[in-house]
N, C-alpha and C positions, 0 to 999 in steps of 0.2 A: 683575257676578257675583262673589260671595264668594272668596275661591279659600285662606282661610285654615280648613283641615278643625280641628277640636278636638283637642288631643293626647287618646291617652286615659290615661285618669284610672283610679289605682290607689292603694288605701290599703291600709299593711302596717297590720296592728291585734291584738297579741296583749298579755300580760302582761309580756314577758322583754325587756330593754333590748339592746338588738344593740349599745351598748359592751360589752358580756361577752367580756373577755378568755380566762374560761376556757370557753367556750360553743363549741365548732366550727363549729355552727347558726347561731349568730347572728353569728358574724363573716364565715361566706358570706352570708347572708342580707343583712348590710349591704352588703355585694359589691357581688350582686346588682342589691340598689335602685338602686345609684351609678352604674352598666353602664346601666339600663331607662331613668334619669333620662338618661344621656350620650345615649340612641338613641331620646328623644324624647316619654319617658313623664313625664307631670305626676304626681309623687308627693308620700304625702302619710302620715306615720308617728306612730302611736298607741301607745304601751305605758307601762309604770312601771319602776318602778326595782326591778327582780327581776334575781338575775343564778344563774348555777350555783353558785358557791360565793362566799365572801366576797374571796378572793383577784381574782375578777371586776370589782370595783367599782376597781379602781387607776386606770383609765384617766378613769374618770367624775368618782371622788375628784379629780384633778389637776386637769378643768378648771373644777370648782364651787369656789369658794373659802369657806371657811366650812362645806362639803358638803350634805346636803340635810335632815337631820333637823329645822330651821323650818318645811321649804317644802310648800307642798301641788301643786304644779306648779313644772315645770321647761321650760324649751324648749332646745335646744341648736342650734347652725348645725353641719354637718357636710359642708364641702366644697359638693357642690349640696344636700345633701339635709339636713330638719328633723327633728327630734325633740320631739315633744310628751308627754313623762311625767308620770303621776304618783306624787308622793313618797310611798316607804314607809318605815318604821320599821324594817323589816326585809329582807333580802336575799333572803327565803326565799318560795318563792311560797305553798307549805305554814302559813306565819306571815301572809300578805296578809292585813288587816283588812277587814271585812266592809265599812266607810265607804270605806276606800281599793277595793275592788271599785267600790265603786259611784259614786266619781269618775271612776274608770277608764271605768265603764261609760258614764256622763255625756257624759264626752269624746268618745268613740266615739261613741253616737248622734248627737250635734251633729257632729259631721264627718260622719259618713255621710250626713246630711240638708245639709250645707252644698254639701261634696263634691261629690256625684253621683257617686264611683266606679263607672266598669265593671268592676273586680277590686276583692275585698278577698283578701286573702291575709296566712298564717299558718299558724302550727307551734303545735303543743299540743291536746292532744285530753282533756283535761279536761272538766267540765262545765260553766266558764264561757264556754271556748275554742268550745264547740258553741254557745254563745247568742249570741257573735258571728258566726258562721257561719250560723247560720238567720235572724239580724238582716238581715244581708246579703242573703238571697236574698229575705227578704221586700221588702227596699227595690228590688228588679231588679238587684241585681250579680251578676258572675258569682263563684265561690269555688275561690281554687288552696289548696292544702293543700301546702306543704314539709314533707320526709318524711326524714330523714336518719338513725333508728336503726331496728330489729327489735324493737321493742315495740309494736307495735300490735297487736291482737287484734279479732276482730269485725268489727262492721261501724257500731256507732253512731258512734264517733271522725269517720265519712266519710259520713255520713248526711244531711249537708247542702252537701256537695263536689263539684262539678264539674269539677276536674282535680286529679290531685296528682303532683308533680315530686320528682323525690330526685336524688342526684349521681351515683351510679354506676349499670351496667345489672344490676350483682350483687344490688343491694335491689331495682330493678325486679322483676326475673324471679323472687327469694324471694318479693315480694309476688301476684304472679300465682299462684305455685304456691300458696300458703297462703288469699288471700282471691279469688283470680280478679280484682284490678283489674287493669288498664290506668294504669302510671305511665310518664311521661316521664322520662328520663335527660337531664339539662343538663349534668354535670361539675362541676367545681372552678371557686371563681373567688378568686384570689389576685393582689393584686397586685404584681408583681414587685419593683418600686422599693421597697416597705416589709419588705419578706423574704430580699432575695438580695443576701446580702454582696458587698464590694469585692474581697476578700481570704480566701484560705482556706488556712491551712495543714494542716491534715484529720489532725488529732491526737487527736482522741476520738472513743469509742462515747457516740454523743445518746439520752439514753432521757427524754422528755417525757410527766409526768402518770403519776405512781407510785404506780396503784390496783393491785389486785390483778384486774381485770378488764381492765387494761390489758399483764399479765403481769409485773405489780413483783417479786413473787415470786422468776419465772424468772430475770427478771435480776439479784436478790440473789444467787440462786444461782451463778449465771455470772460476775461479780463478787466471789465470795467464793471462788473456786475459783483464777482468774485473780489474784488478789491473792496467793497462796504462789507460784501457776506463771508470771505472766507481769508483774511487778509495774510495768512498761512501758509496759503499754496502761493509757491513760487510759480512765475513766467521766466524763461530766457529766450529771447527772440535775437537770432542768428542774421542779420543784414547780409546781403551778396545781392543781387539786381535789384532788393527792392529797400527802402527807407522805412523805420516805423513807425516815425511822428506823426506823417501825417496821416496815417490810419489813424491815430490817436484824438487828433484833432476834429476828424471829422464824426466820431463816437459823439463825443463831447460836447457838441457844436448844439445836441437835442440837448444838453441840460442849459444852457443860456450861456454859457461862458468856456472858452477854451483852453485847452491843456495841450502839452507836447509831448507827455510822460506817464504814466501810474505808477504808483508807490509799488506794488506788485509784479512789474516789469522791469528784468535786465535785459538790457540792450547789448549786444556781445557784436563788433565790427567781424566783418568777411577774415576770416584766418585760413590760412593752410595744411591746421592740423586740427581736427575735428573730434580727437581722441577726450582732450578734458571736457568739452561740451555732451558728448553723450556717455562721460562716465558722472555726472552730473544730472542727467536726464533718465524720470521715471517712466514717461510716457512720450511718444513724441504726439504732437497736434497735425496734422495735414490733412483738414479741409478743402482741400483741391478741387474751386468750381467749374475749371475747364478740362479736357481730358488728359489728363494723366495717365502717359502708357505704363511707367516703368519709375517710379520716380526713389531715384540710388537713398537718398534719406528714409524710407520706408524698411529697404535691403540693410542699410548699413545702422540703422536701429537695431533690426531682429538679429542680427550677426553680435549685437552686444546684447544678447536677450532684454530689448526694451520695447514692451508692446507699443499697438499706435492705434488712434483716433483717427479716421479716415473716410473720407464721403463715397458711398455705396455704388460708382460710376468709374469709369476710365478701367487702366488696370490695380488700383490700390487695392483693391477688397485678392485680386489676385497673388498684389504684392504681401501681402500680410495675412493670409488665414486664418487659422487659430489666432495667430498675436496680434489681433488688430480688434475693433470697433469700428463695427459700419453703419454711418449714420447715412439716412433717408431725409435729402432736401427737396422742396417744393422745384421742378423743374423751371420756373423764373430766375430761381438763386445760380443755375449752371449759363447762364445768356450775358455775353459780352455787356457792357464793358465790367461786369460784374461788381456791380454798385447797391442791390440792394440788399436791406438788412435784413435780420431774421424778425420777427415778431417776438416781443419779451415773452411771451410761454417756452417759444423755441427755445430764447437764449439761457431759461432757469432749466429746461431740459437738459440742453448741453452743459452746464455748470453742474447740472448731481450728475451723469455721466464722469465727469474730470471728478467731483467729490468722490465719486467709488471708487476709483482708481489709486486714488490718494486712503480712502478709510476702511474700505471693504479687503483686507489681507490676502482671506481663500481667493478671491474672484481677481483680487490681483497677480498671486503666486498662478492662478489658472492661466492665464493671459501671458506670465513671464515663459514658463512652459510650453505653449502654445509657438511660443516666437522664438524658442532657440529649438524649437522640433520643426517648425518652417523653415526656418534659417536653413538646416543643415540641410533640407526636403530641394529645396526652391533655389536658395541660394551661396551654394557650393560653388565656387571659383575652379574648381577643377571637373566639376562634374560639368558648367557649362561650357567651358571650355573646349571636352570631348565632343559635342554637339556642334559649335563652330565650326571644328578641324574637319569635323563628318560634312557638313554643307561646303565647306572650302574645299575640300580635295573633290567635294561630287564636281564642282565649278573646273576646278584644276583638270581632271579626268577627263569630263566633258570638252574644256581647251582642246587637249591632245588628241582626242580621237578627231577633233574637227581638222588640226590639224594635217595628222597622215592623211585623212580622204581627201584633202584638196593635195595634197600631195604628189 
């Protein structure tokens, strides 16, 4: 009697390279796959060389030598799990060539037919992102959809979807009220050993990704306040999609004359190892004025007990419980293009908030406490992982009985 069952079989297949260092998405998502593959899942990974910004491609840069502009495929080893890309000219998916689509698409079909994937699964809700989707259901797989920002609208994005999974229950339960689905909450999957320093002497406010969607603004402002009043407390501002200067400039532009820099700001470029930055970091800052379901710097703070500063909206206040600070913005400050300033009572407010943090001990040690009792609470790498594997095999399960009945 056989007693060898088939693992089941799962193919991630979208456009966006899950080495994208500045991607959130894509570096849980590679999580993820490595977690399904540990607990028994035969995986099997399709996309190109698309990443969020260009600062993205460092990590892919390093292990191509030469890089990829000859090549029309790439395969990479990643721990257990493969990567089969194909090469673009450009970083941009918006830029994707119509030929590189259709290698792309190429590939994909031949794995899906090789395959026999019970899941395909994938982020992007584009028009080509739907053709792999209805691909798939046409060949008998089942379709999970990872779902990680508030942009979605409608309903064709999910039109050919059979479960879709996000990190936190905060985008669940907005998604419920706004479209009526039913999403699963899996958590954060970060892993410890490549995020949480040896050593921490917790001497700076960390502000990571200095868009103005992310609240760069707020914190030029609070930063340029604290530069005359507390010239003391250290800034380290972490570049990956966004730039800092010219947050900087446009602070500065109300005193009559312009700057590129503060004397109380270090600038630290897009890196691949985040361990000396947050063993360095006392607090991190993430004013986040657009929804933030899940945002991995919040997780991968608390995971090195460093509490955080974080705007009372999205999923942050979820992501951070005890080890956080939830501040209350005027509902104007959360409205695209996220341009306006806080009013100086605000910004002295939030500057003795960061002074506490830095002077107040008990209420500090409170706070450090708080975030490594979340941490181990919220995000455990092995705890979320059991929760995946539970929604993935219901998916897998559900394949199979579908199968025998048409049988």
């Amino acid at each position: 009697m056989e007693t060898n069952a088939r693992k089941p079989r799962l193919l991630w297949a979208n456009r966006y390279c899950l080495f994208d260092r500045s991607s959130g998405a894509s570096l849980s998502a590679r999580e993820m796959l490595k977690q399904l593959s540990k607990r028994g899942f035969d995986i099997k990974i399709v996309g190109a060389t698309i990443f969020d910004s260009e600062n993205g491609r460092k990590q892919i840069d390093d292990m191509i030598k030469g890089g990829i502009a000859e090549k029309k495929f790439i395969r990479l080893k990643d721990e257990e799990l493969e990567h089969n890309l194909v090469c673009t000219k450009s970083h941009s998916s918006e830029e994707m060539a119509f030929n590189e689509l259709g290698r792309l698409y190429n590939l994909y079909e031949e794995t899906l037919r090789d395959f026999e994937p019970d899941i395909v699964w994938m982020y992007g809700g584009q028009f080509f992102d739907r053709i792999i989707l209805e691909k798939a259901k046409n060949a008998g797989a089942k379709t999970v959809f990872y779902l990680v920002n508030a942009n979605y609208k409608g309903h064709k994005w999910h039109e050919h979807v059979d479960k879709v999974i996000t990190d936190t229950q905060a985008t669940a339960n907005m998604y419920k009220d706004r479209l009526g689905i039913d999403i699963s909450a899996v958590g954060t999957f970060i892993d410890r050993k490549s995020f949480v320093a040896t050593k921490h002497s917790r001497k700076n406010i960390t502000f990571i990704n200095p868009k103005p969607a992310k609240g760069s603004l707020l914190v030029a402002q609070v930063a340029f306040f604290l530069e005359d009043n507390r010239p003391d407390i250290q800034f380290e501002v972490v570049e990956s999609r966004g730039v800092w200067a010219g947050n900087v400039e446009i602070i500065t532009k109300q005193t009559g004359y312009k700057r590129s820099s503060l004397n109380n700001v270090l600038v630290t470029p897009t890196t691949t190892d985040m361990r000396p930055i947050y063993g360095r970091s006392r607090v991190i800052l993430a004013p986040s004025l657009w929804w933030e379901s899940g945002s991995r710097v919040l997780a991968e703070g608390l995971l090195n007990g460093i509490p955080a500063i974080v705007t009372n909206d999205g999923g942050s206040p979820e992501m951070v419980g005890p080890g956080g600070i939830k501040l209350g913005l005027p509902k104007v400050m959360h409205e695209s293009p996220y341009s306006k300033l806080l009013p100086k009572e605000a910004v002295i407010n939030l500057a003795k908030v960061v002074e506490k943090v830095f002077d107040d001990k008990k209420f500090y040690a409170t706070l450090v406490a708080g975030a490594k009792k979340h941490a181990n609470e919220k995000h455990d790498m092995a705890k979320n992982a059991e929760d995946l594997v539970e929604v993935m095999n219901t998916i897998v399960v559900r394949n199979l009985d579908s199968a025998l009945q048409s049988s």
